[in-house]
N, C-alpha and C positions, 0 to 999 in steps of 0.2 A: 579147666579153663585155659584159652590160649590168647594169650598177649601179643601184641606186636608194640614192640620197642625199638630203640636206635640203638644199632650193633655197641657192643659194649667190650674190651679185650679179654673179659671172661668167659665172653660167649665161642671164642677162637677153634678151643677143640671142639663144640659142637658143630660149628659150619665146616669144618675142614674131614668130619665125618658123615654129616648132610650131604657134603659134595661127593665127594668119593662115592657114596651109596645115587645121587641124584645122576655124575658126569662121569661113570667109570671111562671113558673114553677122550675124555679132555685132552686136551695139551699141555704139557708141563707149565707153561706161562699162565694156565687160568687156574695151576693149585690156589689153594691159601695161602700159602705162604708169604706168594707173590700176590694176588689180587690184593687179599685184603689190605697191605698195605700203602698198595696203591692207592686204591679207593679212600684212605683212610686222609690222604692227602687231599682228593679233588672231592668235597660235600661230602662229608662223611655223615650227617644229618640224613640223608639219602640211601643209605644201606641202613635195611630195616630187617628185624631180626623176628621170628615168631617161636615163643616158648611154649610149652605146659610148666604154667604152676601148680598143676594138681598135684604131681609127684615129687613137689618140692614141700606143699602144704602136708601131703602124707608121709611126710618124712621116707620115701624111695628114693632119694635124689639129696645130695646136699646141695646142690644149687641150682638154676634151672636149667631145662632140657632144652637144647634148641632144637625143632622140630621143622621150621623152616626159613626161609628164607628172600632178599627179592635186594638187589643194589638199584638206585637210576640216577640218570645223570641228565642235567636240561644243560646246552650251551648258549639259551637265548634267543634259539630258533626253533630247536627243535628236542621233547624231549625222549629219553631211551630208558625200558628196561631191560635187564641184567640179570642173571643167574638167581632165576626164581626155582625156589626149589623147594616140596615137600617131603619129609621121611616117608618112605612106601607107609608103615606105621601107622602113619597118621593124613593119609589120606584123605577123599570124601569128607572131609569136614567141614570145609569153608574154608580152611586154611590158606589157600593159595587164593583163594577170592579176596580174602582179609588183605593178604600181604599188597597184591595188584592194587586194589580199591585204598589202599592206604599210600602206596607210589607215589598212586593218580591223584589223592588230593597234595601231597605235596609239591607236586611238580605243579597243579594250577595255581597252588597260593604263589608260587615263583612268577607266574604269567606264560606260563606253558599253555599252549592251544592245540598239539597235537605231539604224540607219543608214536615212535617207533619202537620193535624190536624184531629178534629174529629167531627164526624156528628151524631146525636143520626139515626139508622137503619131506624126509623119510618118518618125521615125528610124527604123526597124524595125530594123536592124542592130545600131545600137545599143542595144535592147530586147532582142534574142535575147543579145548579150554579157553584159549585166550575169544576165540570166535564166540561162544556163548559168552564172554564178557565185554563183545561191542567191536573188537576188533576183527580188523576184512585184511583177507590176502590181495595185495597190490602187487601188480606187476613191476616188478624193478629190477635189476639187474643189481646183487650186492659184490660189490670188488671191497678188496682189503689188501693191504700193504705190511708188513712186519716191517717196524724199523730197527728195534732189539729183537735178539736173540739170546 
């Protein structure tokens, strides 16, 4: 059975091994280390965490496994998701539909009316997923600025 919960500081080592296996490519600033605690600051309600308790109830695990993953952030105009991630593991399950479909209703109880996020061009897998879940590639031109380093 797979739960989605609001990230909890127990859940830590599992999302910072979820990543690692999810963004081996990442940038030192989107580790754990660092995000979560960021996040943990702006809506931490919003970073939503997905377990198996099965290998908790069959005594394999002494507490749960986090298996995956999804942060979002609405600023009142417009809302975003965030390092959505499942364990290869546990794939094809629904998993990543749960965590998405669980975002999306928190950001509308906000009064969120439309969700960005972003997909590196080269993902295509990950393009066809968010696309069978309703979302379309928009022509936009994404810039970003680093202000810390």
């Amino acid at each position: 059975m797979h739960s989605i919960v609001t990230y909890q500081p127990s859940h830590f080592d599992g999302i910072r091994v979820l990543w690692h296996e999810a963004f081996p490519n990442d940038p030192p600033w989107n580790a754990a280390e660092i995000a979560i605690p960021a996040k943990l600051k702006v809506q931490p309600e919003l970073f939503l965490v997905a377990i198996d308790q099965d290998l908790v109830d069959q005594n394999l695990v002494d507490q749960d496994l986090v298996v995956g993953s999804i942060m979002a952030g609405y600023d009142g105009h417009r809302g975003w998701l965030y390092a959505a991630a499942v364990l290869q593991s546990h794939r094809r399950q629904g998993i990543g539909t749960a965590l998405v479909r669980a975002a999306e209703t928190l950001l509308s109880a906000m009064g969120c009316t439309k969700i960005n996020l972003q997909v590196r061009a080269s993902n295509t897998a990950v393009t066809a997923f968010y696309n069978s879940l309703g979302y379309e590639i928009e022509e936009r031109v994404s810039m970003g600025k680093r202000l810390h380093q």
